[in-house]
N, C-alpha and C positions, 0 to 999 in steps of 0.2 A: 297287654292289659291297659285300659285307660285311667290315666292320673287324674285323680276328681281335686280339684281348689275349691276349699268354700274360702271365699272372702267376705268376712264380715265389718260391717262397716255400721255407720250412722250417717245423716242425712247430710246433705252439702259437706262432702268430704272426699271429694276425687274418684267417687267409687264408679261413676259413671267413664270414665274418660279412662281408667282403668282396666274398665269390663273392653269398651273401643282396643286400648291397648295391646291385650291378652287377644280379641278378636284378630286383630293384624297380622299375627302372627302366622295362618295360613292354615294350622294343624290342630286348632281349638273350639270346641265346639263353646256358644256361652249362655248363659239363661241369666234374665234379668227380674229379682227379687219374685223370687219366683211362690214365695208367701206370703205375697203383701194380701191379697184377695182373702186366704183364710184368716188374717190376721183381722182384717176389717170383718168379716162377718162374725167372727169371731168376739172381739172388741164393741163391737157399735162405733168406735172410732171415726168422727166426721173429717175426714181427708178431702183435700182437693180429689174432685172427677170420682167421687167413693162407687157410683153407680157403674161408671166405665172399667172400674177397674175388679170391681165385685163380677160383672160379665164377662173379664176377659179371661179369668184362670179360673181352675178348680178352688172349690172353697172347702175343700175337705182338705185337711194336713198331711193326712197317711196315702191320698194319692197324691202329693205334691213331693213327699218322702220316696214312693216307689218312681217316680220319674226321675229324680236324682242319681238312683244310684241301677238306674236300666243298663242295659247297653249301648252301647252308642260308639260308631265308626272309627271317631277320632280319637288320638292317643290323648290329648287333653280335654279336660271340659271345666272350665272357668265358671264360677257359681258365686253370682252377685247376690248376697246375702245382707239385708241390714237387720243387724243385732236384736231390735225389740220391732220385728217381727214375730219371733219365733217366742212362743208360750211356753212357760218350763213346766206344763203338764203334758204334753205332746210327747208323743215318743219323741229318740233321741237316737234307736236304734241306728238307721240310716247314715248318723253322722261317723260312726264305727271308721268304715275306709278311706276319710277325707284328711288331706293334706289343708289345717284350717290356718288362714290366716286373718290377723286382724288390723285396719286399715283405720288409724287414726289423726284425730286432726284435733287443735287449741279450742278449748270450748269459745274462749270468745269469735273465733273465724266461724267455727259451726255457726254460732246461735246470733251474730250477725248477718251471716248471708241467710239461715233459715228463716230469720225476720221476715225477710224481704219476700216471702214467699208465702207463709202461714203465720200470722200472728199468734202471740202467746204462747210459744210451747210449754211446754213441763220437762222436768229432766228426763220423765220415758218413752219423752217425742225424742230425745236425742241419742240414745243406744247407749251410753258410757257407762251406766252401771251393769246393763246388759251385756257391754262388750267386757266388762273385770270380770262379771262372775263366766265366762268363757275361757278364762285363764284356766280356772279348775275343772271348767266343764266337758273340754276338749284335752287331746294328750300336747305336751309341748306347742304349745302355737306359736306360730310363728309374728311378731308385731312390727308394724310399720309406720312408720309416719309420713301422712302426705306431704307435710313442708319439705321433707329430704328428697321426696321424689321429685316436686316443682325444682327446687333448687339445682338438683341435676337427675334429671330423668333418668341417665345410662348408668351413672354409676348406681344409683338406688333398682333400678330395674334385673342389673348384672347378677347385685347384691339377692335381690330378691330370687333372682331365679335359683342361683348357688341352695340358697336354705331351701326352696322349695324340692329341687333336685331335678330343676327341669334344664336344657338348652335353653340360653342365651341368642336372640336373634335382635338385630337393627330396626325390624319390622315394626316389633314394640313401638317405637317411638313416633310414630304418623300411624294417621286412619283418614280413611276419605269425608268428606267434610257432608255436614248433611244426616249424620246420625246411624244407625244400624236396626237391621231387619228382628233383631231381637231384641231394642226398645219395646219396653212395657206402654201400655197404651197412656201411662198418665205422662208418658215423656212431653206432652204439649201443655205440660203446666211446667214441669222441673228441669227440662234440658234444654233452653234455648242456648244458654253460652255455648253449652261443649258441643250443641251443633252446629254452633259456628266456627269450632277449632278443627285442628288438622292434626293438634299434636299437643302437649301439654304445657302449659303456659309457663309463665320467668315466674322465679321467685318471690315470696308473698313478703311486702312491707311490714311496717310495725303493724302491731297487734291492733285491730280496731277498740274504742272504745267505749263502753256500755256503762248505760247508768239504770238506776231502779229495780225493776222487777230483772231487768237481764242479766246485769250486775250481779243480782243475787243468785241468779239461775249459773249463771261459769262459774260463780263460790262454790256449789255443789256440787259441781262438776269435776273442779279440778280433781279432787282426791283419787279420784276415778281415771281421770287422764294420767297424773302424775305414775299411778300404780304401774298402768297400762306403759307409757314411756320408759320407765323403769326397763321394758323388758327388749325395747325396740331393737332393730340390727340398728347399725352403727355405720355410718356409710361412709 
């Protein structure tokens, strides 16, 4: 029987370089935020490339649910998931058989490098309340933080696998440079770094520092992170 992973996440927070990770592996099938399409038509949400990405998947949720949880060859299947994609009037059925885990990172690193890509967000451009109230909404989840992973990829990756209850492989740690065949099509606005990596970078310096409106956007954030850390492995 195949081990389904949801990982859920928020935006600039490793999940990409993650999904690469879980790829290398050899024996993992992955899908990449495979409800962002019903989420924008859904939303009206004006997203980078919103038309390219409204044509590349289904936009209906309940057939984005039954490809989830189909059959499929491989004993794994890695399911790149960001957190306020998902509408909490949608079914939830689907999530039933998933080994969920949730992929966090410092609001100010998020909403710093998010900057840099979409001006303005709001806090439910960035999953953190989304991803706390998944604490209740899924059974035991499992939480992580991506600084622990930068900081030593094998020990956080080992760690991760133990909780999740999968084999531990080397693979993990490199992927071929240049991106993967299950990049979502908006990957040519959001992936330029991790297509140019091989493997996950050194560990993240001091915290960047945000003034005004951003400033005020990681204040509301944190309680939401703190919650979420609170529950993290411990590597």
């Amino acid at each position: 029987m195949t081990k389904r992973i949801a990982m859920w996440s928020g935006p600039r927070n490793l999940s990409t370089a993650m999904m690469y990770s879980f790829a290398a592996r050899g024996d993992c099938r992955v899908v990449d935020e495979p409800f962002y399409a019903a989420f924008l038509a859904q939303t009206g949400a004006d997203h980078p490339m919103r038309g390219a990405v409204l044509a590349s998947q289904p936009n209906d949720p309940g057939e984005v649910a039954k490809s989830l949880i189909s059959p499929v060859s491989e004993p794994f299947f890695y399911q790149k998931h960001m957190a306020h994609h998902m509408s909490p009037d949608w079914p939830e059925d689907w999530m039933a058989g998933m080994c969920h885990v949730l992929l966090i990172r410092h609001p100010a690193r998020v909403i710093s490098s998010y900057a840099k890509k979409r001006e303005a967000p709001t806090l439910d451009d960035l999953g953190f309340a989304q991803q706390a109230a998944l604490l209740v909404r899924t059974n035991d989840p499992i939480v992580i933080d991506s600084s622990d992973i930068r900081a030593d990829p094998e020990a956080a990756l080992q760690a991760l696998c133990r909780r999740i209850g999968i084999p531990w492989t080397s693979n993990m740690l490199h992927w071929p440079k240049g991106g993967h065949p299950q990049d979502g099509v908006w990957a040519a606005h959001w992936y330029g770094a991790v297509h140019d990596s091989t493997g996950f970078d050194s560990g993240e310096g001091p915290l960047p520092k945000l003034e005004g409106d951003y400033a005020r956007l990681a204040d509301a954030a944190m309680p939401h992170y703190e919650a979420l850390a609170a529950r993290k492995i411990r590597i």
